[in-house]
C-alpha positions as CSV (number, residue, x, y, z in Angstrom):
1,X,-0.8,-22.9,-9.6
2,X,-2.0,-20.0,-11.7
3,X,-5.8,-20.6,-10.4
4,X,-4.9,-20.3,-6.9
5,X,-2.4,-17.5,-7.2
6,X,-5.7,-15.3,-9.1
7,X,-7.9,-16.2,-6.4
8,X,-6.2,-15.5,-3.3
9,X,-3.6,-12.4,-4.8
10,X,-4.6,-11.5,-8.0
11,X,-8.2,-11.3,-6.3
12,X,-7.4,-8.3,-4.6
13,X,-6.1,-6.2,-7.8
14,X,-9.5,-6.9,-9.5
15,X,-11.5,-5.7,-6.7
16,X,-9.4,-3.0,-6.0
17,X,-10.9,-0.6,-8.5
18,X,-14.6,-1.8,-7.6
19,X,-14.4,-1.6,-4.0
20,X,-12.7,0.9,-2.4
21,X,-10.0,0.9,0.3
22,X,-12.3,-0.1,3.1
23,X,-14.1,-3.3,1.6
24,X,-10.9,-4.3,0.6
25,X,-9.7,-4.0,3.6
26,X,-12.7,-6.5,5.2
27,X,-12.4,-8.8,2.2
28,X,-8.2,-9.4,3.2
29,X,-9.1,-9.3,7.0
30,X,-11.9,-12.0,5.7
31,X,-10.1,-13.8,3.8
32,X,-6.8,-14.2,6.2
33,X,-9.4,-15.9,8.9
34,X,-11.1,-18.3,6.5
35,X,-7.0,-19.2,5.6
36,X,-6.3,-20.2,9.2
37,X,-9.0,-23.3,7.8
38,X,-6.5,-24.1,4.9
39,X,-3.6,-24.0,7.0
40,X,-5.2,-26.7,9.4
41,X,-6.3,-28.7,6.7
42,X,-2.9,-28.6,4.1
43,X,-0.8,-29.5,7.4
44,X,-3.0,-32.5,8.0
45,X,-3.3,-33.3,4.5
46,X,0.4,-33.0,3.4
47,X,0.9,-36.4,5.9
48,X,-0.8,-38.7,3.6
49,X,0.7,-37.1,0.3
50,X,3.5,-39.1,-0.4
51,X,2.1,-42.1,0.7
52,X,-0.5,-41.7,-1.4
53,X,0.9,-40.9,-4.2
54,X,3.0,-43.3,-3.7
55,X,-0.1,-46.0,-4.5
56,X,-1.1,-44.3,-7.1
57,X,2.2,-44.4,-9.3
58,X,2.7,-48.3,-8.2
59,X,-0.3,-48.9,-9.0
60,X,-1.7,-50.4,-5.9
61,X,-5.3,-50.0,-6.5
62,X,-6.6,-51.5,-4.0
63,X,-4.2,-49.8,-1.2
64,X,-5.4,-46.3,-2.9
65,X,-9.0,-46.9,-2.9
66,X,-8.6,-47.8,1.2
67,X,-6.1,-44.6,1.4
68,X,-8.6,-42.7,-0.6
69,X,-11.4,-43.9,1.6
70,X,-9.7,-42.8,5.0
71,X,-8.8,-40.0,3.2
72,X,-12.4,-38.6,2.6
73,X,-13.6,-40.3,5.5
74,X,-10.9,-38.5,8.0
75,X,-11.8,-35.3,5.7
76,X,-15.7,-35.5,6.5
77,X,-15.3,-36.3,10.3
78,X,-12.2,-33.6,11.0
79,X,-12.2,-31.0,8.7
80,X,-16.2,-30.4,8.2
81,X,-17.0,-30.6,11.5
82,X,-13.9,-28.0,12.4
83,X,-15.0,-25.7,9.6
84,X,-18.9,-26.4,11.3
85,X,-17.7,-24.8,14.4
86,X,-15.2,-22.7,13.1
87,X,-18.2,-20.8,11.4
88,X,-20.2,-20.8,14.8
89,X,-17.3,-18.8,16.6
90,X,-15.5,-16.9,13.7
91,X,-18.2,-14.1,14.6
92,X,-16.7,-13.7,18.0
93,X,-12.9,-14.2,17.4
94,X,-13.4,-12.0,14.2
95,X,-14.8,-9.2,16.2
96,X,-11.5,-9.7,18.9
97,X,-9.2,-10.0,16.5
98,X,-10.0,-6.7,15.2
99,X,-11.1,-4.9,18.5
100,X,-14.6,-4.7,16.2
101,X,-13.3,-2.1,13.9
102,X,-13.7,-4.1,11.2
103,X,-17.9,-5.6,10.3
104,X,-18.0,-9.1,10.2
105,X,-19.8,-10.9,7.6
106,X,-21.6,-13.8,8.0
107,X,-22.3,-14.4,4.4
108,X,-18.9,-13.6,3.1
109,X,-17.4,-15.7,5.2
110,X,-20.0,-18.8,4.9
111,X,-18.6,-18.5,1.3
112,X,-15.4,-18.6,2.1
113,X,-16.1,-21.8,4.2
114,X,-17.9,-23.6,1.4
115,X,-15.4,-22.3,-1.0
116,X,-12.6,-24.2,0.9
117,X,-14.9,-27.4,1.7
118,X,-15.6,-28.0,-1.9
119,X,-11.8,-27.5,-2.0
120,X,-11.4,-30.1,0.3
121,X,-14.1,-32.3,-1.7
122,X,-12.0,-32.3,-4.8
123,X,-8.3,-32.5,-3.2
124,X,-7.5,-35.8,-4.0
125,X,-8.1,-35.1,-7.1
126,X,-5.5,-32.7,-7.4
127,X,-2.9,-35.3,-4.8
128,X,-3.7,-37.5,-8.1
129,X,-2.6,-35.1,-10.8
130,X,-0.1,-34.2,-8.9
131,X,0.6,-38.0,-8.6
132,X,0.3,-38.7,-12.4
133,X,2.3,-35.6,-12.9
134,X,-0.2,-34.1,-15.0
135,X,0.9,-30.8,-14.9
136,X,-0.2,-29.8,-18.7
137,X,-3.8,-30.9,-17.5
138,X,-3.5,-29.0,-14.3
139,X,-1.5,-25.7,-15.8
140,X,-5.2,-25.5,-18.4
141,X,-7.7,-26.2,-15.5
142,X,-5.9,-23.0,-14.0
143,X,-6.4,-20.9,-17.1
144,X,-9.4,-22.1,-17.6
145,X,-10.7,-21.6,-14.0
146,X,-8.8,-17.9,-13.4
147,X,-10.2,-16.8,-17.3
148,X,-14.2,-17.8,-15.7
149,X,-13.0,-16.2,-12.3
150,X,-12.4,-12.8,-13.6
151,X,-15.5,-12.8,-15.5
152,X,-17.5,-14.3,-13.0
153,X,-16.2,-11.4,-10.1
154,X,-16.9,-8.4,-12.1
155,X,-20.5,-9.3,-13.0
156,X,-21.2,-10.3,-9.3
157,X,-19.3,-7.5,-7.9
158,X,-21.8,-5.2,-9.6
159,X,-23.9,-6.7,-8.2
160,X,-23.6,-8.1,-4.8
161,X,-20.7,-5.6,-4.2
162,X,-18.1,-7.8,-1.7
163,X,-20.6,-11.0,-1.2
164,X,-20.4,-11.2,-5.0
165,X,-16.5,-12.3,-4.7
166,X,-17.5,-14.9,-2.5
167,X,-20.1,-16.0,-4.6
168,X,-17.6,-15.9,-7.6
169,X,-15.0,-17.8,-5.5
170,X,-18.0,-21.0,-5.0
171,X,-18.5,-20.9,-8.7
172,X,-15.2,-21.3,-9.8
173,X,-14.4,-23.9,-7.3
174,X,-17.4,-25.8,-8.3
175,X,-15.9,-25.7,-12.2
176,X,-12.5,-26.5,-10.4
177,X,-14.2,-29.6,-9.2
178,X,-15.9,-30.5,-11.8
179,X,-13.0,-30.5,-14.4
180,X,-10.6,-31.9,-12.0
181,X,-12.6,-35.2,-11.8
182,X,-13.2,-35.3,-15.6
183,X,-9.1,-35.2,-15.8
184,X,-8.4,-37.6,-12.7
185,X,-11.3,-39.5,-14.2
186,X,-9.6,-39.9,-17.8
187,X,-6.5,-40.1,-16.7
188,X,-7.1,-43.0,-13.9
189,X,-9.0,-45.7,-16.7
């Protein structure tokens, strides 16, 4: 997906120029912690993907809105409460992890954390355009959401210097959201 492929690599190239060598270097660091989250959560999620797409494309609605239900259910209960504690100790593993050479920060990474749980809030949405193969949809969320990304990270980059890419990063999920439900939305009447 052309989306995610801007904001975890292509993010870097952008803020290349505006950051330096050293806030780059704490925005990779940064960001490879807050991925350890995503790891957890796609190998737990990836389980229930077949299966649920599976209701989806025999039209089972009543078996998907009971998968769909466990699914957000499991979702609050597991993942939020692992990301909840995740951001209590980050500070300390951070700081091992890089024999505190490298500043931890708390803001940065709470972005990161709400950037993936709004990322887990909308998921299903993407199992079910994945499910519909909507791919067309889904390639022009992505240049729709990487287009208002770039845009969105040099004016907060200017601003907030590295907390405005995490900033940027909530914003664009939130649009992610949002347009991903209007599509699943259409698409499931």
């Amino acid at each position: 997906k052309i989306s995610e492929m801007i904001k975890n690599e292509g993010a870097r190239l952008i803020l290349a120029p505006f950051l330096g060598s050293i806030l780059m270097l704490n925005y990779v660091v940064m960001r490879t912690a807050n991925n350890i989250m995503k790891s957890f959560f796609f190998s737990f999620i990836n389980s229930f993907m077949i299966e649920f797409i599976g209701y989806i494309n025999e039209e089972k609605k009543q078996k998907f809105h009971i998968s769909y239900t466990v699914l957000y259910l499991l979702m609050c209960l597991i993942i939020t409460t692992s990301a909840f504690f995740f951001q209590i100790i980050a500070p300390t593993l951070f700081g091992f992890w890089t024999k505190n050479s490298i500043p931890f920060d708390n803001i940065l990474f709470a972005s990161m954390t709400i950037t993936f749980l709004i990322m887990v809030f909308y998921y299903p949405g993407v199992m079910i355009l994945k499910g519909k193969n909507l791919y067309k949809q889904d390639f022009i969320i992505s240049i729709i959401t990487s287009l208002i990304f770039i845009m969105i990270s040099i004016f907060l980059i200017d601003r907030f210097n590295l907390r405005g890419v995490g900033f940027s990063l909530i914003i664009i999920e939130i649009i992610s959201c949002i347009l991903i439900f209007y599509t699943v939305n259409y698409w499931l009447k």
